[in-house]
N, C-alpha and C positions, 0 to 999 in steps of 0.2 A: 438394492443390488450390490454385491461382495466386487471387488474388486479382482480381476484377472488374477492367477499363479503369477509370480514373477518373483527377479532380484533384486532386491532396492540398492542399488552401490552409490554411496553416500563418499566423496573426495573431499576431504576436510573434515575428516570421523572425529578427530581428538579436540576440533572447534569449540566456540562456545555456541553459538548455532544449532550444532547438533545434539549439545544434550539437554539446552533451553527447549527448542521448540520441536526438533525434528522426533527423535527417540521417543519424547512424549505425547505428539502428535501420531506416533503408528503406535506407540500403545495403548492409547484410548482409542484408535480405530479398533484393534483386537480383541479390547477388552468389551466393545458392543456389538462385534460381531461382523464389522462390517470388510476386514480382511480375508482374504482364500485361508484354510489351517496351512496350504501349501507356499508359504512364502520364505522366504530369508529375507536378511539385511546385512551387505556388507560392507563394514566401515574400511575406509582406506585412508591412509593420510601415513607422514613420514616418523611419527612416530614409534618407539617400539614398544609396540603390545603385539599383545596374542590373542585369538580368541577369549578364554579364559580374563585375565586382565577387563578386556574390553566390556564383555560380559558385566562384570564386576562394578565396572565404574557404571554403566548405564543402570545394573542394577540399583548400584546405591544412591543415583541420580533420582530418580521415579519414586523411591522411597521418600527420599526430600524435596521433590517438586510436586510430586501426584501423592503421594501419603498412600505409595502402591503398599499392596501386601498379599502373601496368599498364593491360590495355584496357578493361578494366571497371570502375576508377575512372573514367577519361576518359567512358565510353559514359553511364555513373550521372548526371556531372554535368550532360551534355547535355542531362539530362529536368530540370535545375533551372531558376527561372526566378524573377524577384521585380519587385513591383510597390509601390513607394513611394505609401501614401497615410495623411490624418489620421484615425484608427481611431476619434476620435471625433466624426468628423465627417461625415452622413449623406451629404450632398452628395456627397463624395468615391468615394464607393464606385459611382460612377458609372464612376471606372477602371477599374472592374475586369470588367466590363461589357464588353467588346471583348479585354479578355486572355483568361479565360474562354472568349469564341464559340473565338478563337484556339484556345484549348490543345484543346477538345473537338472541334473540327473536325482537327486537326493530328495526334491522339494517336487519332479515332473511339472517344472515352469514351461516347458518346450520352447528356450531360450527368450521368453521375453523378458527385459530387463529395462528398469530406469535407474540413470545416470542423474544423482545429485549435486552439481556443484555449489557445495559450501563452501570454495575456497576463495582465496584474494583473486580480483580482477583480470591479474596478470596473467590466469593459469587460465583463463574462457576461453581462449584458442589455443592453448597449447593441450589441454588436454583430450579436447575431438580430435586433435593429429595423433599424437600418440594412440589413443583407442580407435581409429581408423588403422594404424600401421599394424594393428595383430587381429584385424578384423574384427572388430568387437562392436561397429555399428552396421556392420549388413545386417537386413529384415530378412534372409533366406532361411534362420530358422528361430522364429520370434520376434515380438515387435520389439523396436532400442529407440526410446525417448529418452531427453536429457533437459534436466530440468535448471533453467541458469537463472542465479540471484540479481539482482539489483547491484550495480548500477551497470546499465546496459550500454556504456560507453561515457566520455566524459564530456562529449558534445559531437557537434552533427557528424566531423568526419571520421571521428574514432569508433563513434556508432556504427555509421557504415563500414569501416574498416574490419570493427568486428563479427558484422553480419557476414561478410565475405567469405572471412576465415571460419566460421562455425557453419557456412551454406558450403563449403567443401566438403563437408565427410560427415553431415546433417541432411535431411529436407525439412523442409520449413514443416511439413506437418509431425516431424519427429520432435518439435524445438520449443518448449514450454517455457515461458517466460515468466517468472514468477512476479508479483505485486501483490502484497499479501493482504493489502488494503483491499484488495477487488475478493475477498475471500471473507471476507467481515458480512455477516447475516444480513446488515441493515442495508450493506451497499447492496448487494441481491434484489432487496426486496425494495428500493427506490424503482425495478421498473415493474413488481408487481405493482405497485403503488400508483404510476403514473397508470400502466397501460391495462390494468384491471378493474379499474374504480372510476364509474361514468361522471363522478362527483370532482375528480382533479384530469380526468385525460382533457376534457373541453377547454379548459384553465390554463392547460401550461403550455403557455405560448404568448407573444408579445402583446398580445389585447389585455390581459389581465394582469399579467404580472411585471411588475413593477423593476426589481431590479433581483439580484440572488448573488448570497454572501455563499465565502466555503473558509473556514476556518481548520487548520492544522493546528493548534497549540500544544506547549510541552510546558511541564514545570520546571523538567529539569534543565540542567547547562550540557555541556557536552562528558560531564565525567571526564572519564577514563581515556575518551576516543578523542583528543583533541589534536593528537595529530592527521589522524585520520577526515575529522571536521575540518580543519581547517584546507586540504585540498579538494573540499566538498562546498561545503554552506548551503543555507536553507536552498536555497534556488535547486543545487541539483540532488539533496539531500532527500527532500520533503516534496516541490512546486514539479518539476521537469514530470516526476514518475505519477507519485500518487495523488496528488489533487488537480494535474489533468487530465489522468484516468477517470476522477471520482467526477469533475465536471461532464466531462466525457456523457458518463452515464446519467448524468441531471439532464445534459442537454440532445440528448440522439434519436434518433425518432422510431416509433415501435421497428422491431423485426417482419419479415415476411413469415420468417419459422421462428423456433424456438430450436437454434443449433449452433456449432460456433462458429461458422462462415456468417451465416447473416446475422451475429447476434456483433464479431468485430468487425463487418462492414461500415455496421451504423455507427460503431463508436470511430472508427477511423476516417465517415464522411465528418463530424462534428469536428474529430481534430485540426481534418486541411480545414476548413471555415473559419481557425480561428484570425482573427481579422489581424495581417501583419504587422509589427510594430514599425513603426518611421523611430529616429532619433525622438524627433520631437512627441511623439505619443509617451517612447519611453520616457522624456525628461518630466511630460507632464501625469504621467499616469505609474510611477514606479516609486517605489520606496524600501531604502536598504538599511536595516539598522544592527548594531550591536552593541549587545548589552554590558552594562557596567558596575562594578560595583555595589551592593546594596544590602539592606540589611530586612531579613524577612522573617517575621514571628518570632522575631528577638537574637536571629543564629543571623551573622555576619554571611553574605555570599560573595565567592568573587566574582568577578567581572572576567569575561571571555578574554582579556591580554592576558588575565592572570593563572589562566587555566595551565594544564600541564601539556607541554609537548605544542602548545599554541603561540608561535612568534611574538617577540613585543610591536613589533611593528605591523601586524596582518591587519589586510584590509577585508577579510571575510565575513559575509553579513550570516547574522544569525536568526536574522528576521527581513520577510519581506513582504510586501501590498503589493498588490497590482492590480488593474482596471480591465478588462479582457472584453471584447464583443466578439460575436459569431455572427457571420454575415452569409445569413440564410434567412430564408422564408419567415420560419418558426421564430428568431431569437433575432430577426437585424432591431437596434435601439436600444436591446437590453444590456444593460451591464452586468459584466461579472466581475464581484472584488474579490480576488483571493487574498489570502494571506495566510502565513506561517510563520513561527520563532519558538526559540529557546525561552527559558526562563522570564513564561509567562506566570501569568496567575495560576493558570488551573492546567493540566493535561483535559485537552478535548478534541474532537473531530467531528465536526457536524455540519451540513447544510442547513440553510434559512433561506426558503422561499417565501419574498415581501410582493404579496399581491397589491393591485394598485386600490387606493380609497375608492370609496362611493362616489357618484359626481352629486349627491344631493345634496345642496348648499348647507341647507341645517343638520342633518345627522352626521356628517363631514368634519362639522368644526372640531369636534372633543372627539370623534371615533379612536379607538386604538388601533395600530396597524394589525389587519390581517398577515398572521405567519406560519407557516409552516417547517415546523425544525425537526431534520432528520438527522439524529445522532448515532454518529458510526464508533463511537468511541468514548472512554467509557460508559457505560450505564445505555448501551446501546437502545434507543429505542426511536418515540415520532411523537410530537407535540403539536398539536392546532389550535392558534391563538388566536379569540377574533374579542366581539366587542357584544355585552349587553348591559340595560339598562342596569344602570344601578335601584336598590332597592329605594322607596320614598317618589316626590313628585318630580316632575320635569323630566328628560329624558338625557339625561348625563349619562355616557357608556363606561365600562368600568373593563379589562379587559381581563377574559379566563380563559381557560384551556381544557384541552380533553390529552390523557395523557395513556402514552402507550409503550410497556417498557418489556421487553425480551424477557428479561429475570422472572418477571410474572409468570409469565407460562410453565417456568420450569420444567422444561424438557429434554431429557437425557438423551435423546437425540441433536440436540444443537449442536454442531461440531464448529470448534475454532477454526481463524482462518488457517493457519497451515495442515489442519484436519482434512477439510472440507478440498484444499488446493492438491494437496498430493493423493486424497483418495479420487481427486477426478484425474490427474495424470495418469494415474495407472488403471482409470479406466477408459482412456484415449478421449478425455473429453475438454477441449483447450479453452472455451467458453470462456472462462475467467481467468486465460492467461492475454499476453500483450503481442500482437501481433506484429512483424518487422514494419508495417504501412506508418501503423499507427506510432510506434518507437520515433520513425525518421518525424512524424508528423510533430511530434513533442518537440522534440529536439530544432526542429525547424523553428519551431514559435519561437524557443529560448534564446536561441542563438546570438539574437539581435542583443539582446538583454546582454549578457555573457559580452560579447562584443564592448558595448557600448561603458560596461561596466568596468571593461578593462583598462577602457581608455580614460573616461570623464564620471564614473557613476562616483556618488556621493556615498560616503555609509553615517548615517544619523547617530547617535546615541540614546539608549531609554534604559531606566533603570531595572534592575533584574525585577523581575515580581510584577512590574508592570506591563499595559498594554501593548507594548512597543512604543514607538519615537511620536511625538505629536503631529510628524507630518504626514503620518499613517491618519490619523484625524481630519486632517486638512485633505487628505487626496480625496475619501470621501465626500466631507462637508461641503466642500465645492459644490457638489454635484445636489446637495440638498438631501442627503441620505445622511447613515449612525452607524458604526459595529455594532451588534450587539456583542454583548460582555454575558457570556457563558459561564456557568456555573457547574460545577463537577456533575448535577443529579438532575437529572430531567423536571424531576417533579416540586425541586425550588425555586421558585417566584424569583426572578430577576428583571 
């Protein structure tokens, strides 16, 4: 199904955003077919270019990111178009006002239009007031969604502060909230997985399964961004948005439909359940670390004080554990360890579901643990690890896996997450966007953390390249559990 006519008006055109992910993400929609021929794309930001210019540089973008060429590069960029005005300046957007009539007369959109903001934080409500003041979101003639980036506030009240001011001259079902983690194939398909397959729906719930890891890791440090990290850190970088979204969808219970009211009801009952933190939960169940110093495959790394634009004295963690229950039916008993950091070993994103042992005394002793690993990131795919004999006498279990990896299939239809996320906005389908319930629900959970961090939390040390802090080990091992230590490629033995 092609996506509605419409204008894409993209606010933060000259970003690095928009010619990373966005411009090549509607180019490979075009180039398979799955856009209207009737569309534009209007870049705006304070820059001065012109159409032409703008053109120019998208083109020679695609060329060096997609290895574009040919008629359908050329056809692509013709739908681009860019209109220089000051974004925070209400007056201005009077510009845009005559480009607009333009592109919907030009393209016969019959004014539906999505609103992108690429921009800094600052501009999330400032720029629904300004395009409220020249009527630019009434639906009296075409639908107007607006599609907003991460990070959805910097904790609970700025969150609601910000729902306020975008629920003025918005309705919530105009308001796509982007998480581009929930746009990733494999996340999708954790709830075919669960709730299409008679072989794990029985399984997942607290009779069998034992406890369920989610791992965020990065190889890199903060680069470039470390001003920007450090009024961030992993907690509202990484933990707040995307891995308890991603938990979310590990733990919420089938749908009545398949639509996006009841598909964010369920992920928004699992948020409120998650079980509040006390001080003392947090002291015993939290761990904050940042990295230091090291040296990796022979190239020296610096340590996060040494970064650029990163205070010598920050206390920002760049890595964090934590122990999580949901106190429901399905999941009261089980734990959930999350954890995220910089300047791990590997870049990876994946769940591990550890079902519980056999109770048979003897097959027991040497069993390997039953696991299930669903990886969202790199080398996307789903691994089943269980236990058989080894070859020879006696009955020693050996453990192997059945392995299943995306890449296989090779399908030019596979769209990226921001493919797959802005071809469903513009076709009014918010499914795998984040709902305000669910935003204030995250933000609730964190808060305490945030809180408690501000006043007494510790930040650990662990060297770059490694696991994170040893007490990341410890929060665990208490408990009689392991991380597992993730390897770049599904299909390497670790």
């Amino acid at each position: 199904m092609k996506a509605d006519n419409n204008c894409i008006v993209i606010f933060g055109a000259s970003g690095d955003l928009t010619y990373r992910k966005l411009i090549p993400a509607l180019y490979h929609l075009y180039k398979i077919g799955r856009l209207s021929e009737n569309f534009s794309v209007l870049g705006v930001a304070r820059s001065a270019l012109d159409d032409e210019s703008f053109r120019q540089k998208m083109h020679d973008t695609l060329i060096k990111l997609e290895n574009a060429s040919g008629e359908i590069l050329e056809k692509f960029c013709e739908h681009l178009y860019y209109q220089a005005i000051n974004t925070s300046d209400a007056v201005d957007y009077a510009k845009l006002l005559p480009r607009l009539d333009e592109l919907h007369d030009k393209y016969g959109t019959g004014g539906n239009t999505l609103y992108y903001l690429s921009t800094p934080p600052s501009l999330y409500g400032v720029i629904p007031e300004c395009l409220s003041a020249h009527g630019l979101t009434t639906e009296e003639f075409g639908w107007k969604r607006i599609i907003v980036e991460k990070p959805f506030g910097y904790d609970i009240e700025t969150a609601k502060a910000l729902d306020i001011q975008i629920h003025k001259y918005f309705e919530e079902h105009q308001i796509y909230r982007i998480d581009h983690y929930l746009g990733k194939e494999t996340v999708q398909n954790l709830l075919v997985l669960r709730f299409s397959n008679g072989l794990f729906e029985p399984l997942w719930n607290r009779n069998f399964i034992d406890y369920v890891e989610i791992t965020g890791a990065e190889s890199i440090g903060v680069e470039d961004r470390g001003g920007y990290y450090d009024g961030s850190g992993a907690m509202r970088d990484m933990f707040q948005n995307h891995l308890l979204q991603v938990l979310a969808m590990v733990a919420m219970e089938p749908p009545a439909i398949i639509n996006a009211d009841s598909m964010r009801d369920e992920v928004a009952k699992v948020l409120h359940c998650l079980h509040p933190l006390s001080n003392e939960d947090i002291k015993n169940n939290l761990v904050l670390g940042q990295y230091t110093a090291s040296e990796i495959d022979g190239e020296q790394v610096k340590g996060y004080l040494q970064e650029k634009g990163v205070p010598e004295d920050s206390t920002t963690e760049t890595y964090m554990a934590v122990r999580c229950q949901i106190d429901n039916w399905r999941w009261a008993g089980v734990p959930f360890y999350v954890r995220t950091g910089k300047r791990l070993p590997t870049r990876v994103t994946e769940v591990v579901i550890h079902f519980k042992t056999t109770p048979h005394p003897v097959f027991s002793q040497n069993a390997p643990d039953n696991k299930l690993i669903i990886r969202i990131q790199p080398d996307e795919g789903i691994s089943m690890r269980f236990g058989l004999k080894k070859p020879g006498a006696g009955f020693e279990a050996k453990e192997v896996s059945m392995d299943f990896r995306y890449a296989d299939l090779a399908s030019p239809s596979l769209l990226t997450a921001y493919e797959r996320l802005l071809l469903d906005a513009m076709k009014g389908d918010a499914t795998l966007f984040a709902r305000t319930d669910a935003v204030h629900a995250c933000w609730k959970f964190v808060q305490p953390i945030l809180d408690y961090k501000a006043e007494r939390g510790r930040i650990y040390e662990y060297e770059a390249g490694t696991w994170g802090p040893s007490e990341a080990d410890k929060l665990i091992a208490k408990h009689g559990k392991v991380w597992r230590k993730p390897s770049g490629l599904m299909k390497k033995k670790v």
